[in-house]
N, C-alpha and C positions, 0 to 999 in steps of 0.2 A: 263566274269566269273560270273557263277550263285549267288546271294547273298542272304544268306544264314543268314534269320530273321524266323526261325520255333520256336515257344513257347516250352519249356525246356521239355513240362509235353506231356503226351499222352492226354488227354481231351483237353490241348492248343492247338497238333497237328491238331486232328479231327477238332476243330475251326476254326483254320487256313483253311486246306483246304477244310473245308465246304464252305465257304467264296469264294476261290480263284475258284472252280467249280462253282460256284452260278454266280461269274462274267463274267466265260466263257464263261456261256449258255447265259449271256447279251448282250459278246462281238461281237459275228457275226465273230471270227476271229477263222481261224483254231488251234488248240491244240499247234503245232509249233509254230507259230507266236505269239499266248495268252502267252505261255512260256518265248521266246525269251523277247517278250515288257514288261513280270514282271520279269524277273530275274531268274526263276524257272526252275527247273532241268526238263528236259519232262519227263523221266522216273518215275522220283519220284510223277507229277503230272497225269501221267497215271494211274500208281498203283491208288493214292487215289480216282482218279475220277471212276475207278471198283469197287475200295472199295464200296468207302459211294452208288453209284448208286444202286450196289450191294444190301447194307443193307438197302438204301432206300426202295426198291421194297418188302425186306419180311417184312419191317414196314407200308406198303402201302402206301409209298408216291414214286410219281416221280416227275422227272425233266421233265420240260418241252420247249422249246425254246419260247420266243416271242418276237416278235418287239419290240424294246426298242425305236424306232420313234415313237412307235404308243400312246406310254405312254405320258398322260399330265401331267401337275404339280397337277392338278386337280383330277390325281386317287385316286380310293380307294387300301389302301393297302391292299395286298393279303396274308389271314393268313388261321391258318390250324385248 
């Protein structure tokens, strides 16, 4: 059963799954399986992941995939 820890507010919501998309595109796991191993409703995490990519794109940002192997402790963080 999905557990169900979503912040009360809409601006918590957004947070939240800004977040939980942000570790998808780390995870290297399919959308099913990333669901299943956090607890997350798939539907619910599909919508959001259209959502915000959605409104990422007319704010000009996107998502991008990258090896999360390829990262050392040594990176520089990547800001906007």
């Amino acid at each position: 059963m999905p557990n169900y820890h979503y912040a009360p507010t809409r601006k918590g919501n957004r947070e939240f799954w800004t977040r939980q998309v942000q570790a998808y595109h780390l995870s290297g796991l399919s959308q099913k399986e990333f669901c299943q191993k956090n607890d997350l409703i798939y539907s619910s995490f599909g919508y959001w992941k259209r959502r915000l990519e959605s409104s990422a794109k007319t704010e000009g940002i996107e998502f991008v995939e990258i090896d999360a192997a390829a990262i050392s402790d040594n990176s520089a963080a990547v800001t906007r």
